[in-house]
C-alpha positions as CSV (number, residue, x, y, z in Angstrom):
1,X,-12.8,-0.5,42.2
2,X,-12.4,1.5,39.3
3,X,-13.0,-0.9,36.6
4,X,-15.8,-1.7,38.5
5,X,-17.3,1.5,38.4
6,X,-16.4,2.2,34.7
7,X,-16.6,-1.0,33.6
8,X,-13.6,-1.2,31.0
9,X,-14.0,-4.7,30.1
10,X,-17.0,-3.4,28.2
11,X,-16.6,-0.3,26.7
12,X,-13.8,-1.7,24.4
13,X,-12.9,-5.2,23.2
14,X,-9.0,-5.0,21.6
15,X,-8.6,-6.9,18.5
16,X,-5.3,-7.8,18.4
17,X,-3.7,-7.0,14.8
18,X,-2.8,-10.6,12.9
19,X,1.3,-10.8,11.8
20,X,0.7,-11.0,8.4
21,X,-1.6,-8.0,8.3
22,X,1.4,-6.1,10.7
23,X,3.2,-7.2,7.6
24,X,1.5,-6.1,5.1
25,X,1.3,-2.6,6.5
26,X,5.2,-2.7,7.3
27,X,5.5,-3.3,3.2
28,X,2.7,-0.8,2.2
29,X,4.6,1.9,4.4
30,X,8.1,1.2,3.4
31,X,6.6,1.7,-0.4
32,X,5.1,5.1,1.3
33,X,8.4,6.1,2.2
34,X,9.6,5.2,-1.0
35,X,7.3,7.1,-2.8
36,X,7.2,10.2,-0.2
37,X,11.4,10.4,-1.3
38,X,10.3,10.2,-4.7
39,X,8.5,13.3,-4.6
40,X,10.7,15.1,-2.3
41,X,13.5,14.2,-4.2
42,X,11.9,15.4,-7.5
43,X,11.2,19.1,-5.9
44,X,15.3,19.4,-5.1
45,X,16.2,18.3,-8.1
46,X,13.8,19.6,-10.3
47,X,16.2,21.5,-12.8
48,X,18.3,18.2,-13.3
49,X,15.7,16.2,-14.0
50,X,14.1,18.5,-16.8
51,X,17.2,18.3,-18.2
52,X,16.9,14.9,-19.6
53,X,14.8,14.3,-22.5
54,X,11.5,12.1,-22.3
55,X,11.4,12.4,-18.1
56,X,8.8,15.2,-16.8
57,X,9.5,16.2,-12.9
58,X,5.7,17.0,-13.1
59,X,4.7,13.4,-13.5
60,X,7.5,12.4,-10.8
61,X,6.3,14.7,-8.4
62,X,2.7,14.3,-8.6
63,X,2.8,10.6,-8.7
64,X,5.0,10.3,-5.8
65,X,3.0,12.7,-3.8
66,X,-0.2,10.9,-4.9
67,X,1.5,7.0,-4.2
68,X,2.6,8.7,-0.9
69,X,-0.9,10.2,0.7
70,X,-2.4,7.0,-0.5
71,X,0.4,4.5,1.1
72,X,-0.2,6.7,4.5
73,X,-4.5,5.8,4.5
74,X,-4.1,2.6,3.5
75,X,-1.5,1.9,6.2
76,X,-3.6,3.6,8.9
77,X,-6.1,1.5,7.6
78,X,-4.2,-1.7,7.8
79,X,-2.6,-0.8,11.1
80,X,-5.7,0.3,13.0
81,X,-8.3,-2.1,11.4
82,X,-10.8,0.1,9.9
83,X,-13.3,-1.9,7.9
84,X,-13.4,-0.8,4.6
85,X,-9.5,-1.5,4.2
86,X,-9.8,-4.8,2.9
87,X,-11.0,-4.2,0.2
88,X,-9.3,-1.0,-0.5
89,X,-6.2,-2.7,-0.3
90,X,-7.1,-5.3,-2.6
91,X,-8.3,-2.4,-5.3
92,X,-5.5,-0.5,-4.6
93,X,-2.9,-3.4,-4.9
94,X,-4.3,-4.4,-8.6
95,X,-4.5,-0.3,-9.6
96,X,-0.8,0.2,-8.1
97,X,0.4,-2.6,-10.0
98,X,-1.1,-1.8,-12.9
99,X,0.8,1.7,-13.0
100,X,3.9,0.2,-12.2
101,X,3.5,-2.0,-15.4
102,X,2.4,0.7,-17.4
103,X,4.9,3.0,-16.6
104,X,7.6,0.4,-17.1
105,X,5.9,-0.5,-20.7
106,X,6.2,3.5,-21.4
107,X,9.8,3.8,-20.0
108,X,10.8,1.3,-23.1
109,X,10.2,4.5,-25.4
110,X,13.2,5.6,-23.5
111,X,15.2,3.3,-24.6
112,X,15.1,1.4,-21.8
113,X,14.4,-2.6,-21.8
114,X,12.6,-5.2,-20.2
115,X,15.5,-6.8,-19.5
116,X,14.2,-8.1,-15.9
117,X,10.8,-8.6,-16.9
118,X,10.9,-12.3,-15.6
119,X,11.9,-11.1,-12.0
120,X,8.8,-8.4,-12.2
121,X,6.4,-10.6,-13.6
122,X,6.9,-12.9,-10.1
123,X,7.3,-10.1,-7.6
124,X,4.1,-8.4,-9.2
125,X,2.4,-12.7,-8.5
126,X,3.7,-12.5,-5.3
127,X,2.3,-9.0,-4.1
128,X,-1.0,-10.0,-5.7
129,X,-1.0,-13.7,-3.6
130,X,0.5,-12.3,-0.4
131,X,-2.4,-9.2,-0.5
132,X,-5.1,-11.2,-1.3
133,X,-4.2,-14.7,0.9
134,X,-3.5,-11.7,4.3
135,X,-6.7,-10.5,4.1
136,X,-8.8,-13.0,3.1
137,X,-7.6,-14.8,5.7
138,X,-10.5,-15.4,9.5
139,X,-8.2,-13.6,12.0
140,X,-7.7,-10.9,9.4
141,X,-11.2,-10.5,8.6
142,X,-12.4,-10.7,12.5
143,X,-9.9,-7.8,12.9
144,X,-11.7,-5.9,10.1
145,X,-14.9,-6.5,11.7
146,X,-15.6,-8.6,8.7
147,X,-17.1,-11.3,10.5
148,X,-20.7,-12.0,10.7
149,X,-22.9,-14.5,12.5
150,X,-24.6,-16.9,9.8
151,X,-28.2,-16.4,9.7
């Protein structure tokens, strides 16, 4: 009687979330939390880390903070379909791998190496594919509300 009254069936239709978009946000959430220890970690140990020549807590912090509140959108995004994340995450994936090269390159004038840049070089090909092949895929863009009738 109720749903007759109100109608339910109507008011909302549930899109259900695609796996491979659940995990895509499971991955862009861990690298949240990742990020989100980075900067906390960075605040308690602020004095130790200025310590060290060539590493700035300021960069630490403010990156991590940064990486963080952006990881928490575009998971909200991810997880509750809003339409604009598609391509958000697609931008974001290519600007978030970009720093991470960049601020390897810069680490070498630390004396660090490349030693593993093999290894990076496929995990950077496989977060690219795996983004882009998720949600370009119909049941992820039908949970987007990227779908549209042909004319």
């Amino acid at each position: 009687m109720v749903e007759e009254v109100l109608n339910l069936s109507d008011l909302t239709q549930v899109r259900k979330r695609p796996f491979l978009v659940t995990l895509l946000a499971v991955v862009v959430l861990s690298f949240t939390i990742i990020h989100l220890v980075r900067f906390v970690n960075t605040l308690s140990l602020w004095n130790f880390l200025a310590s060290f020549p060539g590493i700035s807590p300021p960069f630490l912090a403010l990156t991590g903070l940064f990486w963080a509140i952006v990881g928490v959108l575009l998971f909200w995004g991810l997880w509750t379909g809003k339409s604009g994340t598609p391509l958000a995450g697609r931008v974001l994936t290519v600007v978030y791998l970009g720093y991470q090269w960049l601020e390897r390159i810069l680490s070498i004038r630390l004396g660090n190496e490349l030693e593993n840049w093999p290894f990076a070089v496929g995990m950077t090909l496989i977060v690219l594919i795996f983004n882009f092949y998720t949600l370009s895929r119909t049941d992820a863009k039908a949970y987007f509300g990227e779908m549209h009738e042909p004319s």
